[in-house]
C-alpha positions, 0 to 999 in steps of 0.5 A, a space after each residue: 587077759 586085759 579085759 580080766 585085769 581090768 576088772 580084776 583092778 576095779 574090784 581089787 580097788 572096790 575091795 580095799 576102798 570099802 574095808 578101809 572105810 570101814 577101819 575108819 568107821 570101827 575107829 571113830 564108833 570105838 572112840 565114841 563108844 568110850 564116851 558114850 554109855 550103851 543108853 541114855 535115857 533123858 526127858 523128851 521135853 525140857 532139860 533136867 529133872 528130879 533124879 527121883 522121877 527114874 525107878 533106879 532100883 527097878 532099872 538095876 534088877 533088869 537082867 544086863 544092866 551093869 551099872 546106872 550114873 547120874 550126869 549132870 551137863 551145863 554149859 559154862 565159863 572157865 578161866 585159867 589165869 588170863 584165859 578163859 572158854 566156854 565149856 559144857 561140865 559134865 557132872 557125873 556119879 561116883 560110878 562114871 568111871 567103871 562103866 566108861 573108857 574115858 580113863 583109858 584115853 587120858 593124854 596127860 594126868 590121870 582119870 581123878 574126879 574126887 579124893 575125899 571132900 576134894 573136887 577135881 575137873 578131867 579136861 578135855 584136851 582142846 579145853 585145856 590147850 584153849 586155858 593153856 592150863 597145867 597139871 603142875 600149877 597148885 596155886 593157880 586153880 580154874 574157876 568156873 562161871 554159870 548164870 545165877 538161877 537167883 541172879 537179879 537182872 542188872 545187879 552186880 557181877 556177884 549176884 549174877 553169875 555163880 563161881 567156884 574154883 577147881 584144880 584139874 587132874 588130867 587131860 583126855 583125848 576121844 575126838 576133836 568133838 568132845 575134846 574142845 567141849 567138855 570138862 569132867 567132875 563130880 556131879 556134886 561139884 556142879 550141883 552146888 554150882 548151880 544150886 541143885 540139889 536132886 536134879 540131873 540132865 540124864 541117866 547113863 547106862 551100862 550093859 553086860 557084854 553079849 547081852 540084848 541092847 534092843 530088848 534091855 532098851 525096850 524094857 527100860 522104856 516101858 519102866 520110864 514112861 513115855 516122859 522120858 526117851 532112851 536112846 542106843 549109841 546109834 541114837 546118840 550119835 544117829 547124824 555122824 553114823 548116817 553120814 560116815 555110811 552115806 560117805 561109804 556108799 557114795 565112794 561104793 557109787 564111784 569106784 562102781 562108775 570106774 569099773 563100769 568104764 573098765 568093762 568096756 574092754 569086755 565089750 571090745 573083746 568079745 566083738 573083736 572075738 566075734 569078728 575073728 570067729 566069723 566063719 567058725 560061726 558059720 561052720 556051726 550053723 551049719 552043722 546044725 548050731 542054732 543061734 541061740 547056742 552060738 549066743 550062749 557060747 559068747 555070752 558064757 566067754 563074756 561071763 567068764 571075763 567078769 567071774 574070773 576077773 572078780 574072783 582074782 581082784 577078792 583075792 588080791 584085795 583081800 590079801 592086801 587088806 589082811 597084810 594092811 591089817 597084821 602089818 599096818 605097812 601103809 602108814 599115817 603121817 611120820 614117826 612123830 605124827 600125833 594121829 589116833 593110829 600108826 597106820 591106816 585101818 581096815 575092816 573087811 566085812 563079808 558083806 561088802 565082798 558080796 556086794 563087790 562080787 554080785 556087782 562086777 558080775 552084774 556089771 559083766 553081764 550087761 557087757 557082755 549081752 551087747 556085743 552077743 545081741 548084736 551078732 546075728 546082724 554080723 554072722 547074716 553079713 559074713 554069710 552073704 560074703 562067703 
């Protein structure tokens, strides 16, 4: 029974470390996702391009495609009052705003990029506590600086950089990433900042839920050209996701180390077990046992340890999970903590239960064959002393 819990511990701890990683990287993919579009097509080489160069009309008869935006991306310097911060300005189309979830992350304001001829910036909210900007000051708006593309070297202030002014609408809050990066307005605005008329940076797509991102993918591919690369969400963000699963897999590593120091028990067990059934053993053999039957009996004991052991720990960490899940009992910070979640998340993936399970018991096994493989050389002592 020791040996049962201790595996049942090991993989009780396998099976919550691995679905709370995994409520972890649920939460930070659907906090990305709100920024970014299901695909992103941009220019192999170099940085912006006509917006002519795409077949939008094409793209938008492919079957799934919900919506296309033009953005057009610079970095920049703003400055509020007496302060100021480099920026990258996202300048997008008027369809932005149905196609992402940014407006349902707004921490201040609300989700307004133009009303009319009017402009207006959505910070993102490490931008707008760097400028300690506010909502309700109409006086005092932010302006922007860029590089004048027909600036002459050494001329004045004027002639170098290109200004112009804008007031913000609100405050979103994704991830520290894009909250101490980007600023968010009309595309309009930044083309007549930097003195563009047709030009973008990329082109973002929408797609209908349930459709096939791989095949859509493929399709907008072969209509773009080789010019042009289109990226999925993975793509997008390829380094954060490869990294979250390294994480995963090194804490699986661990846990799994842990466990195989919990199986020793089973080692210590099933020789004990074999030095207490000594002569039991020898009144098999000789009834006819082979050594192979008696090696199966103990080798079936030791089995069983880890199946047991391994059923009963998916058992109690799953339930630990699902009461985590529904309940949220094992909170995050105190009542005035400022995280994204109360509590913290959990996934459970049906995968990771069978990894968890196929390991235990393979781990269980090679307890288990070396106290068996020995016990020849203990039954041969125990006849001569008899």
């Amino acid at each position: 029974m020791i040996s049962v819990a201790g595996v049942t511990v090991g993989t009780m701890a396998l099976i919550v470390v691995l679905s709370v990683f995994n409520g972890f990287e649920q939460l930070v993919v659907s906090l990305f996702n709100s920024f970014n579009p299901d695909l992103e097509i941009t220019l192999n080489e170099g940085k912006n391009f006509p917006s002519t160069d795409i077949p939008q009309e094409l793209l938008r008869e492919i079957p799934g495609v919900l919506y296309l935006t033009e953005v057009l991306e610079e970095n920049a310097l703003m400055k509020y009052k007496d302060k100021q911060a480099i920026v990258t300005l996202k300048g997008v189309g008027e369809e932005y705003q149905r196609m992402t979830g940014v407006d349902t992350m707004m921490a201040e304001g609300r989700f307004l990029l133009q009303s009319g001829e009017r402009n207006f910036t959505v910070l993102g909210y490490g931008v707008a506590y760097y400028l300690n900007a506010s909502l309700s000051d109409y006086i005092n708006p932010i302006t922007i600086f860029v590089p004048s593309r027909t600036g002459k070297i050494g001329g004045s202030l004027d002639q170098a950089f290109s200004q112009e002014t804008i007031f913000p609408s609100g405050y979103f809050s994704i991830q520290q990433e894009f909250d101490v990066k980007y600023a968010l307005m009309p595309i309009r605005f930044v083309r007549k900042l930097l003195d563009y008329s047709i030009e973008v940076s990329s082109i973002e797509v929408k797609l209908a839920d349930g459709t096939d991102q791989r095949k859509i993918q493929k399709q907008i591919e072969a209509a773009v050209g080789e010019k042009f690369k289109v990226k999925n969400r993975f793509q997008q963000q390829e380094l954060l996701y490869n990294i979250m699963k390294s994480e995963k897999y090194a804490i699986f590593l661990i846990l799994t180390f842990i466990l195989l120091l919990a199986t020793f028990n089973v080692v210590g067990s099933l020789s004990m077990l074999i030095l207490d059934k000594k002569k039991d053993i020898a009144v098999l053999q000789s009834m006819g046992a082979t050594m192979k039957l008696i090696k199966r009996i103990f080798m079936t004991e030791g089995m069983l340890i880890s199946f047991i052991g391994a059923v009963t720990g998916m058992i109690l960490g799953g339930a630990v999970c699902w009461i985590q899940q529904t309940y949220g009992i094992i909170r995050m910070g105190g009542p005035n903590s400022t995280f994204v979640v109360d509590s913290y998340p959990v996934h459970m993936q049906p995968l990771d239960f069978l990894l968890v399970f196929f390991t235990v018991i393979l781990i269980g096994y090679l307890a288990a064959w070396y106290p068996v493989f020995n016990i020849r050389k203990i039954n041969t002592s125990l006849v001569k002393l008899d």
